[in-house]
N, C-alpha and C positions, 0 to 999 in steps of 0.2 A: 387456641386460636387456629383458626384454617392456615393450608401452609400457604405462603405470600402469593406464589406464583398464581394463585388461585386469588385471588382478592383484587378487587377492583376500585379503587379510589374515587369517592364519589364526592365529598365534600368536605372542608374545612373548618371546622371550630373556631370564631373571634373570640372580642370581647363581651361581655356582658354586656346586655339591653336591659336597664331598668335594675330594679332591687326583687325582683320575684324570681329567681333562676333561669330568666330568659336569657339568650344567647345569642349574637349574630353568626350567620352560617353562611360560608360562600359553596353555594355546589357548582360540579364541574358538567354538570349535566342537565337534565330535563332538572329543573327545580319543582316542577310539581309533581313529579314522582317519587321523591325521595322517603317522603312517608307511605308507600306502599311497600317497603322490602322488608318490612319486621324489624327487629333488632340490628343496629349495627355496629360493628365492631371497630375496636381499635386495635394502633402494634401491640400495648401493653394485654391484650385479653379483653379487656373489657365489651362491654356489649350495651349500646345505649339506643331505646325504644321514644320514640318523637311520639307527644303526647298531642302536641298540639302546633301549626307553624303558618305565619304568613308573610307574605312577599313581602319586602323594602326595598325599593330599587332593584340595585343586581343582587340584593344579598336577599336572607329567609333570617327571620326572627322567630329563633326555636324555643318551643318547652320539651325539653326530656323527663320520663318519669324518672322521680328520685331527686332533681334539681332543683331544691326550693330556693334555697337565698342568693344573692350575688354572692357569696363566697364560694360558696360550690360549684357555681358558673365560672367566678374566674377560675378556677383547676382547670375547667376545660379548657380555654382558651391553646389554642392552636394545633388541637387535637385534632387527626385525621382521624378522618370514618371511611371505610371498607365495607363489601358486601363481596358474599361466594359468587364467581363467576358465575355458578349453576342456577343461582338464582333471576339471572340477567336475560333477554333475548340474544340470539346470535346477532352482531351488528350486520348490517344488508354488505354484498359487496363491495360500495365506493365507502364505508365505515371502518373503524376501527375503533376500539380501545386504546386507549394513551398506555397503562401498563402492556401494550403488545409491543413495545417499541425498546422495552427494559430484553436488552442481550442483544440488539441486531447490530450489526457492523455500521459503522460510520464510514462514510468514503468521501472523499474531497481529493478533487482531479484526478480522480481513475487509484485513487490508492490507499487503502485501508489504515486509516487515523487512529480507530481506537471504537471502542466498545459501547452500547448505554447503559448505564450504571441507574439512572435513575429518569424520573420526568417532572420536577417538583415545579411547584407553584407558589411563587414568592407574594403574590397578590400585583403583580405586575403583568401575568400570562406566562403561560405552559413556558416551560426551559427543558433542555436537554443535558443531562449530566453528563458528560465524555468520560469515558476510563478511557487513555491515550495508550497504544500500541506499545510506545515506547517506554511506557514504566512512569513515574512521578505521581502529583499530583490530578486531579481529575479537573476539568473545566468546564464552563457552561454555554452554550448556546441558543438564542432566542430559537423558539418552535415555531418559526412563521413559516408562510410559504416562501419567501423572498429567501431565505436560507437553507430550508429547506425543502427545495421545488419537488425531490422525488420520492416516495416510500416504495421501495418496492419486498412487497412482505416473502414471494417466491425465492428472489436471492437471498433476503434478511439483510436487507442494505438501505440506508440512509444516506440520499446524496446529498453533500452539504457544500453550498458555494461560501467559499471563504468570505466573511465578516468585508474585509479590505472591498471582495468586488462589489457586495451587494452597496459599500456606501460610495464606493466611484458609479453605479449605473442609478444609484436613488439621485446624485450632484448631476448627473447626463439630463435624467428627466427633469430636475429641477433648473436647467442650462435652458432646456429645449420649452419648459412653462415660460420662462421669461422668455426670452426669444419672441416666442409666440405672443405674449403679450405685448411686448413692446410693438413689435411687427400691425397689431390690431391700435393701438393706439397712435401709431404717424396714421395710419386707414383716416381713422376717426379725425386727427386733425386735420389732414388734407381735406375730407371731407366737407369741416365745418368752413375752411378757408375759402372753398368755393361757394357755397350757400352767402356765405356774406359777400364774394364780389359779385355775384349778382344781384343781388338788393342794394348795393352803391349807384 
């Protein structure tokens, strides 16, 4: 297997679709490219070539060669796919690679939190795995902008606004939607209050 740092995570292995060794596939990328990179690989070594695949909603319904029955389908299931960096375009400059982000520093208010450990994808959306500065356990982070407004790849820092504030300014906006709403709605009945005394 190429070594990790070199491999770029391109898609996920579900369940099985049907009884012929079809497979559902989430990619994290262009989905109609995914069958032009040749063989892809997985952690264990392995190397698996898409025979044939078409869209379903957000996901791809794969045939790999080799993959005849549903039993051999479900083995894959949850199987990541990789491909050599070298094989890939350089991303433009407002781009990036999600494995770019495995070793930058995490910072939250000006002070170095801990490490990225990993970027996995639960099937819920991108997460951030923390290694914490301080030793322990490792914890995770939603990969939004709302959490994480800044990347800056020059320092190799991750600016992350604590959890706590992003859901006290999401409760402000949500303060300020009502508000505003309510506000538009006395409009509207005053409004209509007048249109009927004048047709008294």
């Amino acid at each position: 297997m190429t070594d990790a740092p070199n491999l770029i995570l391109l898609a996920q292995i579900g369940a099985p679709h049907g009884i012929k060794g079809e497979v559902r596939v989430k990619p994290f990328g262009d989905p109609d490219m995914l069958d032009q990179y040749g063989r892809l690989e997985t952690k264990d070594g392995r190397k698996l070539k898409i025979k044939r695949m078409r869209p379903q909603k957000n996901m791809l319904v794969v045939k790999f060669e080799g993959v005849n029955t549903r039993e051999e389908a479900e083995a894959l299931n949850r199987i990541e796919l990789f491909i050599d960096r070298a094989k890939l375009p350089d991303p433009d400059d407002d781009e990036f690679y999600v494995s770019d982000l495995i070793g930058m520093t995490v910072m939250i208010e000006g002070a170095e939190a801990g490490r990225v450990k990993d970027v996995p994808n639960f099937g819920a959306g991108d997460m951030i795995e923390v290694e914490p500065s301080s030793g322990g356990a490792t914890y995770y982070l939603p990969f939004t902008e709302a959490v994480v407004p800044e990347i800056n790849f020059e320092a190799g820092e991750l600016i992350v606004v604590p959890q706590i504030e992003v859901s006290e300014r999401d409760e402000q906006k949500a303060r300020q939607t009502e508000d505003l709403t309510e506000k538009n709605s006395k409009q509207e009945a005053r409004q209509t209050e007048g249109l009927e005394g004048k047709h008294k």
